[in-house]
C-alpha positions in Angstrom: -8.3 -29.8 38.7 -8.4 -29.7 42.4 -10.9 -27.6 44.0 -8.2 -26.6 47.0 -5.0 -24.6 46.5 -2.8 -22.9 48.6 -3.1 -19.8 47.8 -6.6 -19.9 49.0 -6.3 -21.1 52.4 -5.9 -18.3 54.9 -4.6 -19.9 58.4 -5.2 -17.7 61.0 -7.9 -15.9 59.4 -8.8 -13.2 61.4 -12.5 -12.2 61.6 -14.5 -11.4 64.1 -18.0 -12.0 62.7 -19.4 -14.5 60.1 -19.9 -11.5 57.7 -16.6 -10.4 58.3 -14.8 -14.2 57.2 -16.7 -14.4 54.2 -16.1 -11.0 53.2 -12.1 -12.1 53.4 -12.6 -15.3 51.9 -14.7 -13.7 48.8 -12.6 -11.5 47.9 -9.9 -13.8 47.7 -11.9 -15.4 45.8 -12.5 -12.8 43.6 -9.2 -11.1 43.2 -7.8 -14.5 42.7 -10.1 -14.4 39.6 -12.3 -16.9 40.7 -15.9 -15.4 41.0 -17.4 -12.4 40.1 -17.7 -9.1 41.6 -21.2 -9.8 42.7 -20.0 -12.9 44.5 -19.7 -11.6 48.5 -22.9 -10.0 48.6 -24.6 -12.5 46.9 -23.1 -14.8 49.3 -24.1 -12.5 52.4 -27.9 -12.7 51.0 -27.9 -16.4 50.1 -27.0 -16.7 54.5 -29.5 -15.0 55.7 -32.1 -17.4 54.0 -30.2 -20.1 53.9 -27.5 -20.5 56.7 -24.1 -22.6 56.7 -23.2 -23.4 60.0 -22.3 -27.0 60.4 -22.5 -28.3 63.9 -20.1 -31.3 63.2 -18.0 -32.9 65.7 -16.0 -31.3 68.2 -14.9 -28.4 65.5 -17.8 -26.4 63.8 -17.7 -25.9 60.3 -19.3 -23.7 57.9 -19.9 -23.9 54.0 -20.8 -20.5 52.3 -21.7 -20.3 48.9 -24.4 -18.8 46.5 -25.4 -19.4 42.7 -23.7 -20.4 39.8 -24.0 -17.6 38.2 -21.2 -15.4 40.6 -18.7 -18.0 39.7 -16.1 -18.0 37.1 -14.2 -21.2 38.1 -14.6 -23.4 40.4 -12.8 -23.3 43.8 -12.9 -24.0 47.5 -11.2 -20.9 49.7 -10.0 -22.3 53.4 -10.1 -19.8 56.4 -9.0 -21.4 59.6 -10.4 -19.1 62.1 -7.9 -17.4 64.7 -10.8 -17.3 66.9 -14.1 -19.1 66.6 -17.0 -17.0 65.2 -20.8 -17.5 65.3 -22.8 -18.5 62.1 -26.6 -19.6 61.8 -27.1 -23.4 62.0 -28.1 -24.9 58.7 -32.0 -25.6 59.0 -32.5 -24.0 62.3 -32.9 -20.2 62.1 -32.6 -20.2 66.1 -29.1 -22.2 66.3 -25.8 -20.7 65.8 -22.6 -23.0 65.6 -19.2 -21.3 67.1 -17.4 -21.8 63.7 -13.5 -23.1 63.3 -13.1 -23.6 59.6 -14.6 -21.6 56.6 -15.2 -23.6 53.2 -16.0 -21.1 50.8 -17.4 -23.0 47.7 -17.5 -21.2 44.3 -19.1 -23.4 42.1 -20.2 -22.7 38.6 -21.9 -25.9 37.8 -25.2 -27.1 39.5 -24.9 -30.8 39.4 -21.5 -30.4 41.2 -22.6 -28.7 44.0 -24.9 -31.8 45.3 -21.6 -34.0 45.0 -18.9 -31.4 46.1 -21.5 -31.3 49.7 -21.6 -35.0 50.0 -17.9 -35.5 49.7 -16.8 -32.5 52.4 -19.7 -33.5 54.4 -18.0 -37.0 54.5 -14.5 -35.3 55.5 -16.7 -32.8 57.8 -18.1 -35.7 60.1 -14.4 -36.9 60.7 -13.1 -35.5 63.9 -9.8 -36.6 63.3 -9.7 -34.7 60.2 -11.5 -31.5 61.4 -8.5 -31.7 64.2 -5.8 -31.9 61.3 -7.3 -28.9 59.8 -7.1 -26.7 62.5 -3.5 -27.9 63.9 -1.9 -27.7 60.7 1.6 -26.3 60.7 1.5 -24.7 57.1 -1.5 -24.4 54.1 0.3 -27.1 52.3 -0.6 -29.6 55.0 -4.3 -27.8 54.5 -4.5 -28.3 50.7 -3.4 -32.2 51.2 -6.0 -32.6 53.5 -8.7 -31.5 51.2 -7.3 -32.3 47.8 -6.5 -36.0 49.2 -10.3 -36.6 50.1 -11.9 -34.6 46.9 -12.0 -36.2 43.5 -11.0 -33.4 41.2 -14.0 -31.3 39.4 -14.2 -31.6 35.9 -14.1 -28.8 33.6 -17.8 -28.3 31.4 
């Protein structure tokens, strides 16, 4: 199963704080039936100790997520910001990275989180691809872009 689909991708996702884009994207998420109703806060908590904000090439990205045990199935939701908005740097409490993109990860199995990082850090350190994302005409072009770099989870 792929982790992308179009129906969670939100391009232009209008937010005007970090809060407020994860808030959108959860409860996508979650109405969706993806994650529980405990997901966005937990979310919201897990970022305050443990920030997102990727400063990656030319477009900033950020990857939100919390524990396994807020998520039903696993999924990644896609907001492509209408205007950049500020999240905490991963590692450095005093950084903040003006964020483009939102990956929202819902994961409900541990040892897939490790990979499912590696593999969109790999797509997140491509600035042609980062460029794609944002200048995409439609979501379907969005879910091609992810789904053709991901190897598909795999149901426990």
């Amino acid at each position: 199963m792929n982790w992308v689909n179009e129906d969670l991708i939100i391009k232009p996702l209008e937010a005007s704080s970090s809060e407020d884009a994860i808030r959108i994207l959860g409860t996508r998420l979650f109405e969706s039936g993806y994650v529980r109703d405990t997901y966005v806060d937990a979310v919201l908590e897990r970022e305050k100790v443990f920030a997102t904000g990727l400063p990656t090439p030319e477009i900033q990205v950020a990857i939100p997520h919390t524990d396994i045990e807020h998520v039903i199935r696993p999924a990644i939701a896609v907001g492509v910001l209408q205007d950049t908005v500020e999240f905490v740097e991963m590692g450095n409490p005093d950084g903040v990275v003006n964020v483009s993109i939102v990956c929202m990860l819902a994961v409900n199995q541990s040892d897939s989180l490790v990979s499912l990082l590696q593999n969109l850090v790999g797509i997140f350190q491509d600035p042609v691809v980062l460029h794609q994302i944002v200048e995409a005409g439609d979501v379907s072009e969005i879910d091609a872009l992810f789904n053709d770099r991901l190897p598909p989870y795999q149901e426990a």
